[in-house]
C-alpha positions in Angstrom: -54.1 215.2 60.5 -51.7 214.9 57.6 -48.6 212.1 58.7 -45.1 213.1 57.6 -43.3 211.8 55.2 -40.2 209.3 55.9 -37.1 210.6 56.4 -34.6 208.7 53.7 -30.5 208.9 54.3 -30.0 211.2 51.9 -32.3 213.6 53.1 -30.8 213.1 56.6 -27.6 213.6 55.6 -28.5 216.6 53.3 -30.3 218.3 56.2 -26.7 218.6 58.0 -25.9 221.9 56.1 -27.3 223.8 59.0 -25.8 225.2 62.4 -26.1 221.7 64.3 -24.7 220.1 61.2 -22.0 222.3 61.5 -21.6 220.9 65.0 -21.7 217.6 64.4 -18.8 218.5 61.7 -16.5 219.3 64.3 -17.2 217.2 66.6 -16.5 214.1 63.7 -12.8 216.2 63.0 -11.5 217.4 66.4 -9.9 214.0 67.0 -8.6 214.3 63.8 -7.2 217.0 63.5 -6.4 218.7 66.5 -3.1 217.6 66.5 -2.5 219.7 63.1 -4.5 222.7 63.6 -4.3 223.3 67.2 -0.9 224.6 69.2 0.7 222.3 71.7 -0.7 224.0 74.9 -4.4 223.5 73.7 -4.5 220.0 71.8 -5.2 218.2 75.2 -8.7 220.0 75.0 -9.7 219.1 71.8 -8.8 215.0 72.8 -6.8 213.5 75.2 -3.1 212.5 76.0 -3.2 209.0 75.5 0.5 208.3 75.2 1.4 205.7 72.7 -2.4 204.5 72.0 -3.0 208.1 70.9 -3.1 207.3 67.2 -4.8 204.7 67.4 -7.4 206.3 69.5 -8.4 209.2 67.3 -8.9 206.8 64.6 -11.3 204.7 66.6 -13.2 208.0 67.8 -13.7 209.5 64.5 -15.5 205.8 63.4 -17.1 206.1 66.5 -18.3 209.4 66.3 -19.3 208.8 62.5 -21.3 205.4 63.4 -23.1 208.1 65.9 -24.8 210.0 62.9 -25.8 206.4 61.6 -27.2 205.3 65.1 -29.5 209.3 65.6 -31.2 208.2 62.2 -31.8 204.3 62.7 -32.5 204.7 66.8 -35.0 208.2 65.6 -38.6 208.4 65.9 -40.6 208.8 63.2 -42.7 212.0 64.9 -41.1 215.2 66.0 -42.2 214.9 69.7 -40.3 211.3 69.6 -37.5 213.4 68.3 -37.4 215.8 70.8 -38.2 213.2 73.9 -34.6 211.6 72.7 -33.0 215.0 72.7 -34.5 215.9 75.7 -33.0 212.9 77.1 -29.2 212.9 75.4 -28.2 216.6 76.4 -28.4 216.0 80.0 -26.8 212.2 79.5 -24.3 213.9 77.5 -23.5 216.8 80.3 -22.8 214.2 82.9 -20.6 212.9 80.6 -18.6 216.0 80.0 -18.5 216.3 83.9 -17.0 212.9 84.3 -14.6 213.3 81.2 -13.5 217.1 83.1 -12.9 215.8 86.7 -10.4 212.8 85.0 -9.2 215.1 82.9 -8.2 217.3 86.3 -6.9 214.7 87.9 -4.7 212.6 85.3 -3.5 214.9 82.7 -0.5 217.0 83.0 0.8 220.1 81.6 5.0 220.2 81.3 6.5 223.1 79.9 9.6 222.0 77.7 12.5 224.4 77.3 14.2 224.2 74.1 17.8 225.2 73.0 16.1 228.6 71.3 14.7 229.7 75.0 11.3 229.0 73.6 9.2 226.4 75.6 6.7 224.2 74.7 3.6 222.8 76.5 3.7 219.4 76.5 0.0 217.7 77.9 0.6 213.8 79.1 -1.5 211.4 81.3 -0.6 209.8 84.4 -1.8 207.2 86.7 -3.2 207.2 90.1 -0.4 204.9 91.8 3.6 205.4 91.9 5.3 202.6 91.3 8.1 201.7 94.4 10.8 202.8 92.3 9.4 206.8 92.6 8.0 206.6 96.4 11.7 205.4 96.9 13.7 208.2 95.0 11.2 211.0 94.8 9.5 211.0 98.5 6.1 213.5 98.1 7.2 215.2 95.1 4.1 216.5 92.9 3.5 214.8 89.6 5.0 217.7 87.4 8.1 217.9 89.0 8.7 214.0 88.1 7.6 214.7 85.0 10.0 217.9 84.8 12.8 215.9 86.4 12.2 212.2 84.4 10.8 213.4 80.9 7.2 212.7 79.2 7.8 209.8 77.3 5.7 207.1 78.0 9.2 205.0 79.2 9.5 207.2 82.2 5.8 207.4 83.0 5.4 203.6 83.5 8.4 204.2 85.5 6.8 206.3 87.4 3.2 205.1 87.9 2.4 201.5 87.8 1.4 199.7 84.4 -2.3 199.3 86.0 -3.0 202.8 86.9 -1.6 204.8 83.7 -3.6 201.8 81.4 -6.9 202.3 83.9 -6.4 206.0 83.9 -6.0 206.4 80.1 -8.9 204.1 79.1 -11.2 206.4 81.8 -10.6 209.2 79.8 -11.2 207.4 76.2 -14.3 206.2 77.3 -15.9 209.2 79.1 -14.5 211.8 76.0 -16.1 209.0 73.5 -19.4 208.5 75.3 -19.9 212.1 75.6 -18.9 213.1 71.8 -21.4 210.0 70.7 -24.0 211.4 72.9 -23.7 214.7 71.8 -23.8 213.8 67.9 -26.4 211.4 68.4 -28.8 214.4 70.0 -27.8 216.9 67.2 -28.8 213.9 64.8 -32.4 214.0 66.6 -32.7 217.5 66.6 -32.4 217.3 63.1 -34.8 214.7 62.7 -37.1 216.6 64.4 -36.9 219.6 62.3 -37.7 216.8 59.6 -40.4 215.0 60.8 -42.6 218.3 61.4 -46.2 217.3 60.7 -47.4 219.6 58.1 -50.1 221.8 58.8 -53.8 220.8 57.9 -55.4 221.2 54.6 -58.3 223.9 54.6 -61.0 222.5 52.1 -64.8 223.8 51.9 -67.5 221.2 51.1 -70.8 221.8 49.7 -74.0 220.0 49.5 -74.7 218.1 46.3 -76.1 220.0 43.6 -74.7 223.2 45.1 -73.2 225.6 42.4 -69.5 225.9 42.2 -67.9 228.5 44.4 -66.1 231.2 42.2 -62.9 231.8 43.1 -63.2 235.5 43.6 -66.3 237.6 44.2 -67.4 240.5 41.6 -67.6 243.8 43.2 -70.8 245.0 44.2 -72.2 247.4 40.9 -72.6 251.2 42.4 -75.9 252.7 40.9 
């Protein structure tokens, strides 16, 4: 059985011109540039509201995310059924955590429509915590979280007046992590799946041996002469 041949970088990297590649492209650029592209009401999907760490975070993701593509080539196998035993096991890791990332996602993040001096309005997506500070149990009784929001604003000021320091930091950080972890995850098992397509063992030569002293086998056969 012929072995494939190593995988280098390059060729890695070259093979990314392909459907999953494409993937993996967007996956590297949604934290990047889903603020530009996207409209307000639908950033929030494509990363989430982290407040004043928001910056900050989509430049750590997009290293992350890039450092995936660099771990799915150094952590690969060098056979396709290695290959495919890692994908096999990322795409379910990776659902759980999209599952995780979507029930925080439910339970923090807020949608606040903004009314401007134009009559237009604009969807503003923030994160809260999971504990009101004494200062809103006092003043706004059982008040839902968008009607504090509505009522206070959706600066970051007003939500740490709103839900204690503790919850908003633990909350925020919940959704960095599980969003990150299941981005990596994701890339990472695109990465293998590419590798797999790469280390495809080749199929096996075909060769005819024949007993010493045997003539040569032509090539072709002369057609039988008609008489």
């Amino acid at each position: 059985m012929n072995a494939p041949k190593p995988v280098t970088l390059r060729k890695y990297y070259a093979s990314f011109k392909s459907i999953p590649g494409a993937v993996v492209g967007l996956s590297v650029a949604a934290p990047a540039l889903s603020r530009a592209l996207l409209p307000s009401r639908y950033q929030a999907y494509a990363f989430p509201p982290l407040g004043n760490a928001d910056g900050p975070a989509r430049v750590g993701t997009l290293v992350l995310v890039l450092a995936a593509t660099y771990f799915a080539f150094f952590a690969g196998a060098p056979s396709q059924e290695g290959n495919r035993k890692r994908v096999a096991f990322a795409v379910p890791l990776a659902l759980i955590w999209l599952c995780l990332y979507v029930g925080l996602f439910s339970r923090f993040v807020r949608v606040i429509e903004i009314h401007n001096p134009d009559h237009t309005v604009t969807p503003v997506s923030v994160s809260v915590g999971y504990e009101r500070t004494e200062f809103a149990r006092a003043n706004f009784g059982g008040a839902s979280d968008w009607e504090l929001l509505r009522y206070r604003g959706v600066n970051d000021g007003q939500i740490y007046k709103l839900w204690t320091t503790a919850s908003v930091l633990i909350a925020r950080l919940s959704l960095f992590i599980s969003y990150v972890l299941f981005v990596f995850t994701l890339v990472a098992a695109l990465g293998w799946g590419l590798l797999a397509g790469l280390t495809r063992t080749p199929a096996p030569e075909c060769r005819v041996t024949q007993p010493p002293g045997a003539p040569a086998l032509r090539a072709t056969a002369e057609p039988p002469q008609l008489r």
